[in-house]
DRENDO-52120 format. One line per 3 residues: number of its first residue (from 1); for each residue x negated, y negated, z of N, C-alpha, C, O, CB. Coordinates in steps of 0.2 Angstrom, whole numbers, plus 5000, padded with zeros to 4 digits. Atoms other than C-alpha are relative to their C-alpha. Glycine has a CB too. Layout:
REM DRENDO-52120
NUM) X:Y:Z:X:Y:Z:X:Y:Z:X:Y:Z:X:Y:Z  ...
REM end
This chain:
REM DRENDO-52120
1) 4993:4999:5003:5939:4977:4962:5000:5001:4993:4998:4997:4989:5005:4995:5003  5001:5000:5008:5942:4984:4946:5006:4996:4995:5012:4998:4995:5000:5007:4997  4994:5005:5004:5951:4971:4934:5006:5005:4997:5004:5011:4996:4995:4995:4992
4) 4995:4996:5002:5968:4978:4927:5007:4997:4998:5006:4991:4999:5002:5005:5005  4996:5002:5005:5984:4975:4916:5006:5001:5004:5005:5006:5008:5000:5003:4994  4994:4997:4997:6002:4976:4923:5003:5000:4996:5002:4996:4992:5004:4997:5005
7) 4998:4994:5006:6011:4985:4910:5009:5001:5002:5010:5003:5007:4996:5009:5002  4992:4996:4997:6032:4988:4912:5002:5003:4990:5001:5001:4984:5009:4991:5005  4999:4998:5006:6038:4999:4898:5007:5003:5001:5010:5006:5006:4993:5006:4998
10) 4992:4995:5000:6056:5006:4894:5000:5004:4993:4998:5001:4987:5009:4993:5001  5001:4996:5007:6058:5022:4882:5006:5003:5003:5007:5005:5009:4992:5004:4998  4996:4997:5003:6071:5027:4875:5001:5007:4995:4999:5007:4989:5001:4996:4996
13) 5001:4993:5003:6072:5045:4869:5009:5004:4996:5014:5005:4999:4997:5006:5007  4996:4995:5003:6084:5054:4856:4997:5004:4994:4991:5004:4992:5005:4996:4997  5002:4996:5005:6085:5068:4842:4995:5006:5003:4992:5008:4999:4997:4997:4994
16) 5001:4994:4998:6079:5082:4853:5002:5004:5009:5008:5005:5012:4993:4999:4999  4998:4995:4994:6079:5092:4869:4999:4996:5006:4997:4990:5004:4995:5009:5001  5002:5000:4992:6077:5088:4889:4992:5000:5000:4988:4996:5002:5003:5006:5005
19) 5011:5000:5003:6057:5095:4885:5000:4996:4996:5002:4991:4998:4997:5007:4995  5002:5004:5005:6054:5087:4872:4997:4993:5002:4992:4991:5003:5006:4999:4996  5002:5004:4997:6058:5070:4880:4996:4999:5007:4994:4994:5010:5003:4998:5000
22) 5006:4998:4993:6047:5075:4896:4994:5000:4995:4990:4995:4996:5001:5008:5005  5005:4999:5004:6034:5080:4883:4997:4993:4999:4992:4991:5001:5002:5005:4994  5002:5007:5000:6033:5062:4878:4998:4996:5004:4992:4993:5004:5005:4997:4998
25) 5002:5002:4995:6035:5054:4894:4994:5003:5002:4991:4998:5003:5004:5001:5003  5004:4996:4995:6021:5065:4902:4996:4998:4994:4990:4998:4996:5001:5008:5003  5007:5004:5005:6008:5058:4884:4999:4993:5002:4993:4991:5002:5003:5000:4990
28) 5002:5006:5000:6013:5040:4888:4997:4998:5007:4995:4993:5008:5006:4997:4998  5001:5001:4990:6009:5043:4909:4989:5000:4997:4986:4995:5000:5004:5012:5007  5005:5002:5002:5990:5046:4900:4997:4993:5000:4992:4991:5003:5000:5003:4995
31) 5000:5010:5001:5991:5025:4896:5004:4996:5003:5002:4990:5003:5003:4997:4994  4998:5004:4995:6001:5018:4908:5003:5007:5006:5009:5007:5006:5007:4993:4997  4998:4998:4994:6004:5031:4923:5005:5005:5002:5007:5010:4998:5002:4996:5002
34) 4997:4997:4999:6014:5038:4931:5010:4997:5000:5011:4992:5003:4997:5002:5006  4992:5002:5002:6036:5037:4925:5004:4996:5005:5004:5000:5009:5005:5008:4999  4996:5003:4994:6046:5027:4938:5006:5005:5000:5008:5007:5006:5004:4992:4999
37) 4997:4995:4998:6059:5040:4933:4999:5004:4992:4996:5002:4987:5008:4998:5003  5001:4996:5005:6059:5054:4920:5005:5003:4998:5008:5006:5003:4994:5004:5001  4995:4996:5004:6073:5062:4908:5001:5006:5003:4997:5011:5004:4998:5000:4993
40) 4998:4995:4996:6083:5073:4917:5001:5008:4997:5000:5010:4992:5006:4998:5001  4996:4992:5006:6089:5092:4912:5006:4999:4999:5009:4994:5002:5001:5007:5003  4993:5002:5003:6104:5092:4904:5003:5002:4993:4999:5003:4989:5000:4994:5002
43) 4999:5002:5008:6112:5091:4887:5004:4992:4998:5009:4990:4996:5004:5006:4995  4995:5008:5000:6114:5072:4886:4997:4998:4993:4995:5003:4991:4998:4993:5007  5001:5002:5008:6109:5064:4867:4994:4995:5001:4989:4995:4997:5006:4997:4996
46) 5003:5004:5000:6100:5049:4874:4997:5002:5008:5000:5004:5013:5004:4993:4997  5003:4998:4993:6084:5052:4888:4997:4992:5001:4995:4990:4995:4994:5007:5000  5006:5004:4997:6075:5036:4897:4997:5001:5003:4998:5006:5008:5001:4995:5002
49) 5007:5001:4993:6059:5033:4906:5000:4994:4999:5002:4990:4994:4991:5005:5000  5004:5007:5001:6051:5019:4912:4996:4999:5005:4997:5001:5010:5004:4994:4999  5003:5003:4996:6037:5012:4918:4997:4994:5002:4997:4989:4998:4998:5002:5000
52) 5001:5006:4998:6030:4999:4927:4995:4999:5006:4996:4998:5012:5005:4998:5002  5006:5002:4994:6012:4998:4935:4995:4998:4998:4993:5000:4992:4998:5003:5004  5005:5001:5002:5997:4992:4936:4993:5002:4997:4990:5001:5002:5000:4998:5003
55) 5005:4996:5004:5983:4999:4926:4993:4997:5000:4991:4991:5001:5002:4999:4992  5008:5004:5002:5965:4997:4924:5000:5001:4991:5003:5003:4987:4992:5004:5005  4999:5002:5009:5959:4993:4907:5001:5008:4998:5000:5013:5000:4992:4996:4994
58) 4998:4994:5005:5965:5004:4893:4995:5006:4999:4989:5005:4997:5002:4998:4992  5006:4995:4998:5959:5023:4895:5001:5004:4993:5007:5005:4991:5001:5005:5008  4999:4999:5006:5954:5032:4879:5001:5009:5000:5000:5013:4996:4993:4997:4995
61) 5000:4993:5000:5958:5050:4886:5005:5003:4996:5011:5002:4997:5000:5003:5006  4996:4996:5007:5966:5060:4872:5003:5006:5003:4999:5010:5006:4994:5003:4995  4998:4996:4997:5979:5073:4878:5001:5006:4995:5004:5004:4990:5004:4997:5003
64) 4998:4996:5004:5982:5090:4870:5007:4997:4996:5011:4994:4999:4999:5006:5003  4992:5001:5004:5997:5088:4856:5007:5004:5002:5009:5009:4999:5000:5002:4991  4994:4997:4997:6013:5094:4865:5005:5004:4994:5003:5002:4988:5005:4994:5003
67) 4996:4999:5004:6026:5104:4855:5006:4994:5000:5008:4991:5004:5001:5007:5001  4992:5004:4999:6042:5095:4850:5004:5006:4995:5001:5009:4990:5000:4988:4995  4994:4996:5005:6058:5106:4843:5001:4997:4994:4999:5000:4989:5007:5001:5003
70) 4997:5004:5004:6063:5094:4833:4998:4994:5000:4995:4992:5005:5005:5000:5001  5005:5008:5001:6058:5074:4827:5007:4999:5007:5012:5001:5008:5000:4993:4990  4997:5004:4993:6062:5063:4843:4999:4991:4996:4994:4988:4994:4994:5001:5008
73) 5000:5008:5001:6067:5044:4839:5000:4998:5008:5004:5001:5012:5008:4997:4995  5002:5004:4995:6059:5033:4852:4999:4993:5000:4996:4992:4995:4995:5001:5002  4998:5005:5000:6063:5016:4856:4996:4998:5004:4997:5001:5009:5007:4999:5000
76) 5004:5003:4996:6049:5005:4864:4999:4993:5001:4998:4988:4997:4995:5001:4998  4998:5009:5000:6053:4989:4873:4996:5000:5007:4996:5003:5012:5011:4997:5002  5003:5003:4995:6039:4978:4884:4998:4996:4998:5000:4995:4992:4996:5003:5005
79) 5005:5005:5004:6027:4967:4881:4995:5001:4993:4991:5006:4994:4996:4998:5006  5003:4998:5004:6018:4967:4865:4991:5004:5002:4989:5007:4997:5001:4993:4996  5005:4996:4997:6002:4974:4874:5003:5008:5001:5000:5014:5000:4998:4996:5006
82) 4999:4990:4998:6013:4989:4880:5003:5004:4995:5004:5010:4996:5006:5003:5007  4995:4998:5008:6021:4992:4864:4994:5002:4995:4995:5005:4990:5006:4993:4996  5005:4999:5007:6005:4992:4855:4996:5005:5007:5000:5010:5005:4995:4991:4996
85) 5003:4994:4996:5996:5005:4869:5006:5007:5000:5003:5012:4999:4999:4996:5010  4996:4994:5002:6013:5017:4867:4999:5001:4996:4999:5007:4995:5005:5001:4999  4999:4997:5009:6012:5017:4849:4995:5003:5000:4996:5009:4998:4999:4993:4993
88) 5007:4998:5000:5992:5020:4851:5001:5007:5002:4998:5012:5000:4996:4995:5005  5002:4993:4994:5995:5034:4864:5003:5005:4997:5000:5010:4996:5004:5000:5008  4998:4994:5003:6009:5042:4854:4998:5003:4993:4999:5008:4990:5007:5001:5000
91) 5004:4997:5006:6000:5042:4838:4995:5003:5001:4994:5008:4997:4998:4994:4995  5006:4994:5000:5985:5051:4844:5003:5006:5002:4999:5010:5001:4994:4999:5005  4999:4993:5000:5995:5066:4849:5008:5002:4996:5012:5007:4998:5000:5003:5008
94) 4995:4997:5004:6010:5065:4836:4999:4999:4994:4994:4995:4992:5005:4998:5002  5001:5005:5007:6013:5062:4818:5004:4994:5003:5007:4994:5008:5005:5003:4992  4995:5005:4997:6022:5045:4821:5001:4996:4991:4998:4993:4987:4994:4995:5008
97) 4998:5004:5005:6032:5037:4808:5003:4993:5002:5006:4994:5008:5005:5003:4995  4999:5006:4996:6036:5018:4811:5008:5000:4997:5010:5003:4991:4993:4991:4998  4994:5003:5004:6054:5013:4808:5002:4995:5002:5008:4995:5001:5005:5004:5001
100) 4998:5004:5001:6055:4998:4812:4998:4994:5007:4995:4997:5011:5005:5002:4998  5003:5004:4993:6050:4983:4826:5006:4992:4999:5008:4990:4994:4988:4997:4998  4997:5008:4998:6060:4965:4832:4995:4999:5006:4993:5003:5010:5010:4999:5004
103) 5003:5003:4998:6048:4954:4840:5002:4994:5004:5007:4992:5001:4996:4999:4996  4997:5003:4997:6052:4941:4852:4995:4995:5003:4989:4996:5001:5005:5003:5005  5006:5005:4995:6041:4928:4864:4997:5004:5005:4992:5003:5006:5004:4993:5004
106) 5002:4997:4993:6039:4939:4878:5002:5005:4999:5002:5009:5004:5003:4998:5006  4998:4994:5000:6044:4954:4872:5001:5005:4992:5003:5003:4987:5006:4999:5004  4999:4995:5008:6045:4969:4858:5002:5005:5004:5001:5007:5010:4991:5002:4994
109) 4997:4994:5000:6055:4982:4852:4998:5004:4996:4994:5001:4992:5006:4999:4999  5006:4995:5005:6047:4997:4841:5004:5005:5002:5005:5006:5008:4990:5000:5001  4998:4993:5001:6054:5012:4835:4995:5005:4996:4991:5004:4992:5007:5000:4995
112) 5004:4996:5005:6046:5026:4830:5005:5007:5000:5010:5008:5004:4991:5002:5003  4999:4989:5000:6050:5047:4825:4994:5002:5000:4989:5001:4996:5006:5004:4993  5007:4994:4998:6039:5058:4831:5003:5006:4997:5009:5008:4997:4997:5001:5010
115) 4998:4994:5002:6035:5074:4824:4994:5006:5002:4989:5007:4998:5002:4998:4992  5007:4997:4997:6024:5087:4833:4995:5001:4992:4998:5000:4987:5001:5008:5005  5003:5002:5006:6008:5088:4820:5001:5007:4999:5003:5011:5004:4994:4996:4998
118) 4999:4993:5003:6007:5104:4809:4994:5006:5004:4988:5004:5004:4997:4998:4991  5007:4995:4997:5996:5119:4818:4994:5000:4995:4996:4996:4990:5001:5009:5001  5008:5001:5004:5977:5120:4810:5002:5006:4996:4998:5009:4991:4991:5001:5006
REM end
């Protein structure tokens, strides 16, 4: 049996489109899985996902960089392991600027804005 991590993650998405936040969601499914639910269509301002499963150890596969229309503010709340594996996951396929973190006993919150990176 292969040893593994249980992981729950909740993400918060604003400052862009319906794509956009899928685009995100579907970078963070690379590091912990598959969404429990995934940001609808629509034009609503604020998108959630989240997830919540078990994992085997942290996998270093690198996903092509998604486009984003516009910067996306993302809001990352789990345990300080899953918060530091999102940050990780979306910094290898975004620019990622930190804006800010609250830390707790059992739990972290972590903002970032993403900004797809510049073409070559």
């Amino acid at each position: 049996m292969t040893s593994g991590t249980h992981l729950a993650l909740t993400v918060t998405l604003s400052g862009g489109t319906a794509a956009d936040a899928r685009a995100v969601v579907h970078t963070l499914e690379a590091a912990f899985g598959a969404a429990d639910d995934m940001p609808g269509n629509g034009a609503a301002t604020v998108y959630t996902a989240a997830f919540d499963n078990d994992l085997p150890t942290e996998s270093t596969d690198i996903q092509p960089a998604p486009r984003l229309s516009a910067p996306v503010t993302v809001t990352l709340q789990g345990s300080p392991e899953a918060v530091r594996r999102a940050g990780g996951t979306l910094a290898g396929a975004f620019t990622v600027h930190d804006e800010g973190m609250a830390a707790g006993d059992q739990e972290q919150e972590r903002q970032l804005r993403l900004e797809a990176r510049p073409s070559p």
